[in-house]
C-alpha positions in Angstrom: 20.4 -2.8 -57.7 17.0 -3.2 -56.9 17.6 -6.6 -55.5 20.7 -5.4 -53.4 18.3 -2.2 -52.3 15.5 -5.0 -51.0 18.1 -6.9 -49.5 19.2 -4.0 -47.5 16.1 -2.9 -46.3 15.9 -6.8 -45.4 18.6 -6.6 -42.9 17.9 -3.0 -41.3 14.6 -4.4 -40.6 15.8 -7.5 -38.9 18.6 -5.7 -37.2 15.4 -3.2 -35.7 13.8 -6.0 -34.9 16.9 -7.1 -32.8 17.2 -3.9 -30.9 13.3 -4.1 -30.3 13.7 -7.3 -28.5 16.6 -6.6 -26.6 14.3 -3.3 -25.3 11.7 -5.4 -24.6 11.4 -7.8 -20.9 8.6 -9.9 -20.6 7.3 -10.6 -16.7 5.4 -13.7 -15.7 2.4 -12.8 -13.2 -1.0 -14.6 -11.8 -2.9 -11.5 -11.9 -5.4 -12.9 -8.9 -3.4 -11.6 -5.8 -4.6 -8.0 -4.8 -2.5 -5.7 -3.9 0.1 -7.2 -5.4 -1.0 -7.9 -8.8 -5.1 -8.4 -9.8 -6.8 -7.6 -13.0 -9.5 -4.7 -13.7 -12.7 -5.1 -15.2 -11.4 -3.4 -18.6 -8.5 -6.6 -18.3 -5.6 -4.2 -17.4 -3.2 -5.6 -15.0 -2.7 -3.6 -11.2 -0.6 -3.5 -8.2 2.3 -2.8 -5.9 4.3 -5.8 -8.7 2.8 -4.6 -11.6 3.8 -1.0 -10.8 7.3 -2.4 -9.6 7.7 -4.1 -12.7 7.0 -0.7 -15.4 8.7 1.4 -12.7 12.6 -0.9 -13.5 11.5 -0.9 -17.3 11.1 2.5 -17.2 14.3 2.9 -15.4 15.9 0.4 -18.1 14.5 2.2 -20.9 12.8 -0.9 -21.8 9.4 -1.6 -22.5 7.6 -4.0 -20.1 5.2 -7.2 -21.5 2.7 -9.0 -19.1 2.7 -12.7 -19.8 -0.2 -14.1 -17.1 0.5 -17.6 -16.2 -0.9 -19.7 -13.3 1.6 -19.3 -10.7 1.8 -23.2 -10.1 3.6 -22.8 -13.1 5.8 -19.9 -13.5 9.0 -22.0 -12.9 8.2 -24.4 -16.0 7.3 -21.8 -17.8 10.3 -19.4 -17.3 12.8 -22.2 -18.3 10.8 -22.9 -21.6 11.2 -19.4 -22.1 7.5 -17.9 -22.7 9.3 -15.1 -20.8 12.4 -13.2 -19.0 11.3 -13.2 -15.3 8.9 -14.1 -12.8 6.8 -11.2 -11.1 4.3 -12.9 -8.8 4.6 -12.2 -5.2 7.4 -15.5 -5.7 9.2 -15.7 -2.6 13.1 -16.4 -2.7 13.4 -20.0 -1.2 15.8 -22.6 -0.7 13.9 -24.9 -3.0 13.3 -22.5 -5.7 17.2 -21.6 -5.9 18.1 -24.8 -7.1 16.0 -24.4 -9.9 16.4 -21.0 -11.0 18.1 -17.8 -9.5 16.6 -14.5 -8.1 17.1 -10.5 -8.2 17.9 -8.9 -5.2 14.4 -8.2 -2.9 11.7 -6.7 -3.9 9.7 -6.6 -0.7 8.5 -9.6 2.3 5.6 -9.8 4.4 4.3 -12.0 6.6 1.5 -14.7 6.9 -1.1 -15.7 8.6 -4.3 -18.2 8.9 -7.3 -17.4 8.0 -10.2 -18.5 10.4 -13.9 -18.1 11.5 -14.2 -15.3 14.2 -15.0 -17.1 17.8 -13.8 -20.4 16.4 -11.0 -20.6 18.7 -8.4 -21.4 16.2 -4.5 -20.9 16.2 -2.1 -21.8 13.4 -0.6 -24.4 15.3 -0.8 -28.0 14.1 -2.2 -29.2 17.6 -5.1 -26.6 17.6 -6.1 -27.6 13.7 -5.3 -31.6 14.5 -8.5 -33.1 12.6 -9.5 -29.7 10.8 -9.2 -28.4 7.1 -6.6 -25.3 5.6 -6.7 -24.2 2.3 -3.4 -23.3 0.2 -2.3 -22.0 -3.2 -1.0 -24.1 -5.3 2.4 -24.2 -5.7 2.9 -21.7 -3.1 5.1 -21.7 0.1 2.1 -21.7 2.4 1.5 -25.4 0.8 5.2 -26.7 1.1 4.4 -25.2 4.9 1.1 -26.6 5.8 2.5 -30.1 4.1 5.8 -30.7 5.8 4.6 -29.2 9.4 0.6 -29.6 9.5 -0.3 -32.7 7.2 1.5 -35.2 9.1 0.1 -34.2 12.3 -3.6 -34.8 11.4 -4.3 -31.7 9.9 -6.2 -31.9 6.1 -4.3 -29.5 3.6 -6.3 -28.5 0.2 -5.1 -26.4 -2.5 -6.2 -24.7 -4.4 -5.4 -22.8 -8.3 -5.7 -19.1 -6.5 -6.5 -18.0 -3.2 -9.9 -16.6 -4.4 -11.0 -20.0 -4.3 -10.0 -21.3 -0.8 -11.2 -18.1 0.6 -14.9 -19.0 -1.1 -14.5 -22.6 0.8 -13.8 -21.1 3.7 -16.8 -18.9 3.9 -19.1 -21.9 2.4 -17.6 -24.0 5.4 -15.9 -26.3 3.8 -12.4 -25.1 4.8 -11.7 -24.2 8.4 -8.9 -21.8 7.8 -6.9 -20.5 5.2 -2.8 -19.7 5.1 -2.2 -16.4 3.0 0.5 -13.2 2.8 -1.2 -11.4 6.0 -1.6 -8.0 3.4 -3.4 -10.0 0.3 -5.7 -11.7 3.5 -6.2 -8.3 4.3 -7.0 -6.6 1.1 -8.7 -9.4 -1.0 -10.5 -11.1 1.6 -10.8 -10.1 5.4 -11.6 -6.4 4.5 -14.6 -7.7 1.8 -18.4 -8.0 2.7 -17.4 -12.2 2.8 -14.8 -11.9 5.4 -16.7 -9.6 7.4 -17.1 -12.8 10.0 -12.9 -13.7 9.5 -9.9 -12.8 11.4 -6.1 -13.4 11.2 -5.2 -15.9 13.8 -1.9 -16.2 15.5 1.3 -16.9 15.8 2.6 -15.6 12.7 3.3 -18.0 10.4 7.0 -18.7 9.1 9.9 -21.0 8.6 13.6 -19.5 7.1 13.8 -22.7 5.1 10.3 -22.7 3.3 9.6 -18.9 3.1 13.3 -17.4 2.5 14.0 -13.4 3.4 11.1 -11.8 0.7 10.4 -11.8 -2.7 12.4 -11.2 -6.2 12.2 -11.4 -9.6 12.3 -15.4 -10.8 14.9 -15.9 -13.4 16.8 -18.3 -15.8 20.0 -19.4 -13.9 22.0 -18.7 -16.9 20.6 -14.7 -17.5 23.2 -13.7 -15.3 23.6 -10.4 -17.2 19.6 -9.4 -17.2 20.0 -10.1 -13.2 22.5 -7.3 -12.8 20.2 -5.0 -15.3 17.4 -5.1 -12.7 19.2 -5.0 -9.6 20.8 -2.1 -10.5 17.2 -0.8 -11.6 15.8 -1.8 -8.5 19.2 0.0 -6.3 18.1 3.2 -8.9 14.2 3.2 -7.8 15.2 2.9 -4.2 17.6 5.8 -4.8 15.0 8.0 -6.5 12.4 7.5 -4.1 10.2 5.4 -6.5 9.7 2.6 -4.8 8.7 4.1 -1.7 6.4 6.3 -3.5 4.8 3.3 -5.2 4.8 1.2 -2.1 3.0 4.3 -0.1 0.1 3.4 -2.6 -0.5 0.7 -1.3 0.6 0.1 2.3 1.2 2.4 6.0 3.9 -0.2 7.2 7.4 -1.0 5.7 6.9 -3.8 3.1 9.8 -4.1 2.5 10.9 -4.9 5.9 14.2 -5.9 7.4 
């Protein structure tokens, strides 16, 4: 009896453990791209993603797990499984969809270079012919400044996080910088370091390379988590969560068109 009892008690535990699991989604994130997602001092994870990401738990009932990651990796990382989706600013490309699939849009902005103010500089590969741009690894700015601006004479360097190239820049070894316009903005141009930095134009962007905005990275085959959070993400539009979140942090559409 007592044996049956143990046993029991065996299989109501695992079968908790079960339901604990299914309540439970774990989001990749590089937490080193402000506002979007960054790290306090106390380790505890901030920004318009992060919030984004508790805000469709919440509306799942589910309870949300950070797993940081370097963002060169995320794809890797998500098919091995070390978690459910990809949270990271990760733009919905072409090139990405072939690997793995996407919820619907979260929010897209633009970008921009990066450059010295009064250096004269345009994000054009015949103004930068012979000069130096810093990119994230594994970004889209990198598959950008590689197909259009390294075979026209232009040097492209990346880097593990923008943090990095922006420190390059400012040291002079970098002469410009391709970021999201709003993280340029927030993490560098508006800091005592890129007091002596503006955006320079045209905007930069390609359909192919930099897709329609941003989504949740997922396993092709989750097909049934995908529909969880997009109808999360239709709920916190609905509700007026997302553009209370997103009035946090920005005083322009982000989520644009």
């Amino acid at each position: 009896m007592n044996r049956l009892s143990r046993g029991m008690i065996g299989a109501m535990a695992l079968l908790a453990c079960q339901a604990y699991a299914q309540d439970t989604i774990r989001f990749g994130v590089e937490a080193t791209y402000p506002p979007f997602e960054s790290k306090q001092a106390d380790g505890k994870l901030v920004g318009f993603d992060i919030d984004l990401g508790n805000a469709i738990c919440t509306q799942l009932k589910a309870h949300c797990v950070w797993v940081e990651n370097s963002f060169d990796g995320m794809i890797p990382a998500l098919k091995a499984k070390k978690f459910d989706g990809i949270i990271s600013s990760m733009s919905i490309t072409t090139e990405r969809l072939k690997q793995i699939s996407f919820s619907d849009k979260l929010f897209n902005t633009p970008a921009f270079l990066a450059v010295k103010k009064g250096s004269q500089l345009k994000a054009t590969p015949e103004a930068l012919r012979g000069k130096r741009v810093g990119v994230q690894q594994g970004s889209i700015f990198e598959t950008y400044a590689k197909k259009y601006w390294a075979p026209r004479g232009v040097t492209v360097t990346t880097y593990q996080s923008s943090d990095l190239a922006y420190a390059d820049l400012v040291s002079g070894r970098l002469d410009g910088v391709i970021d999201d316009a709003v993280v340029l903005r927030d993490a560098f141009l508006s800091k005592p370091n890129g007091q002596g930095y503006e955006m320079a134009g045209p905007e930069i962007y390609d359909a192919a390379i930099f897709g329609h905005g941003t989504g949740i990275g997922l396993r092709k085959e989750d097909i049934a988590l995908r529909q969880k959070l997009n109808s999360a993400i239709a709920a916190i539009h609905r509700n007026g969560t997302y553009d209370k979140l997103a009035k946090k942090y920005f005083s322009f559409n982000v989520y644009g068109k």
